[in-house]
Structure formats: structure tokens, C-alpha cells
C-alpha positions in Angstrom: -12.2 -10.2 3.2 -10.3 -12.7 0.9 -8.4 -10.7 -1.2 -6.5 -12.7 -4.4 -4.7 -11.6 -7.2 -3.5 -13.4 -10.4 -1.0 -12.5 -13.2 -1.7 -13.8 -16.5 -4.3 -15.8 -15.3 -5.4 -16.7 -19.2 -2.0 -18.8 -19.5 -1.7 -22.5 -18.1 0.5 -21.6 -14.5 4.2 -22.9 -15.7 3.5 -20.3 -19.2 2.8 -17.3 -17.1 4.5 -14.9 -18.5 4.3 -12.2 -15.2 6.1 -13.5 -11.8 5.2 -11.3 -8.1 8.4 -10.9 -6.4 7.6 -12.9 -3.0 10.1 -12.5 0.5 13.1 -12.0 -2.2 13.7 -15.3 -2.9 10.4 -17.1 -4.8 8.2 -16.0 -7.4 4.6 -16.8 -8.2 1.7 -15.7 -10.5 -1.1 -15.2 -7.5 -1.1 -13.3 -4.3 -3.6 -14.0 -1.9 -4.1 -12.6 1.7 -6.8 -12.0 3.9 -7.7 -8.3 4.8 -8.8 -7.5 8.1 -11.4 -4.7 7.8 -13.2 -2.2 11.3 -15.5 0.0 10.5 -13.9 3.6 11.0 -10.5 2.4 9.5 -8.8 4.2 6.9 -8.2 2.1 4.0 -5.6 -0.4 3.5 -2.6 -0.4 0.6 -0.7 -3.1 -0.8 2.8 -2.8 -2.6 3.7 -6.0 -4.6 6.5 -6.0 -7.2 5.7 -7.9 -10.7 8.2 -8.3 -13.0 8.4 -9.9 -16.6 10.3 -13.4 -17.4 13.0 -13.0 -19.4 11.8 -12.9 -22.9 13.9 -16.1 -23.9 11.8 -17.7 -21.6 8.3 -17.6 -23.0 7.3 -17.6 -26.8 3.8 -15.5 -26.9 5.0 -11.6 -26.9 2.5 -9.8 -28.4 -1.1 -10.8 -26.2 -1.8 -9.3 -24.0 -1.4 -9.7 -20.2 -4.6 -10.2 -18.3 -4.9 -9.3 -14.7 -7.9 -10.6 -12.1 -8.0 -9.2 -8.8 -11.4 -11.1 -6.6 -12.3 -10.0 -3.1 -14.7 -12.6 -1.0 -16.2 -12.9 2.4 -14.4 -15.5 4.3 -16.4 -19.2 3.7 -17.1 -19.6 7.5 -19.4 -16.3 7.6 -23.0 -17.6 6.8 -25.7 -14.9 6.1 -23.6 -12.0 5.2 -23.6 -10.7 1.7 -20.5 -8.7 -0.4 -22.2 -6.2 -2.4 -20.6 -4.3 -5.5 -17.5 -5.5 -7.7 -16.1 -8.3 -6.6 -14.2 -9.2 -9.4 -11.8 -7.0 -11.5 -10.3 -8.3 -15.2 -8.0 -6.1 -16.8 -5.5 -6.1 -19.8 -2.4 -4.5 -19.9 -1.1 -4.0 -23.1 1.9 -2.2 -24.5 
């Protein structure tokens, strides 16, 4: 499976108000990876650090922050089909 996540994905990218900490040295809204899956297997975790800019650094404090979290077959598998939710939206809001 394709897996993808995106922080504050209603914002234009350079207003994004929610940064993944990536390899300790870069930052980005989206994570995406793809997720090798056996039948038999236990399931798989991910731990991925978000933080929040610095409020000094983004005017819009009050929305808000909307999550998406997508999960897709990879495009060179023809006839198979993902069935159930393959799309999550969510708000977080304080």
C-alpha cells in the first residue's frame, strides 16, 4: 500500500501551520511511504513527531488544524481493488 499523510492540508504548503520532524534536520507538511503488507503479519506502527511553528510565524490561530491520512494500492497493480476507508479527514482543535 501507499500510505500518505498531510498536516494542515486546507492551508496553501509555505502557510502550513504543522511541520513533521524528518531525519532531524528538515521539516515538511506530508509523509509518505509505502507499506509492505504479507498476509499473516502482525500490523505495522509508525511514530512521526509534528510540532507547531512558532506562533510568530503564522497569523491564523484559532482554525482549526485538519489532518488527511490516504492509503492506495500501488498504480502498477491492475485488477486489484482496496476496499473500506481509504481516506481519513480529521480536525484537531484546542
Amino acid at each position: 500500500l501507499e500510505a500518505e499523510l498531510q498536516l494542515d492540508w486546507l492551508k496553501p504548503k509555505l502557510s502550513r501551520r504543522v511541520l513533521l520532524l524528518q531525519d532531524h534536520q528538515s521539516s515538511q507538511s506530508s509523509w509518505h511511504e509505502p507499506l509492505d503488507l504479507a498476509p499473516g503479519t502482525p500490523p505495522e506502527c509508525r511514530t512521526l513527531t509534528a510540532y507547531l511553528r512558532d506562533k510568530d510565524d503564522f497569523k491564523d490561530k484559532l482554525s482549526p488544524v485538519a489532518l488527511s491520512l490516504s492509503l492506495a494500492l500501488p498504480g502498477g497493480d491492475p485488477g486489484l481493488v482496496l476496499y473500506g476507508d481509504t481516506l481519513v479527514q480529521a480536525q484537531v482543535g484546542g
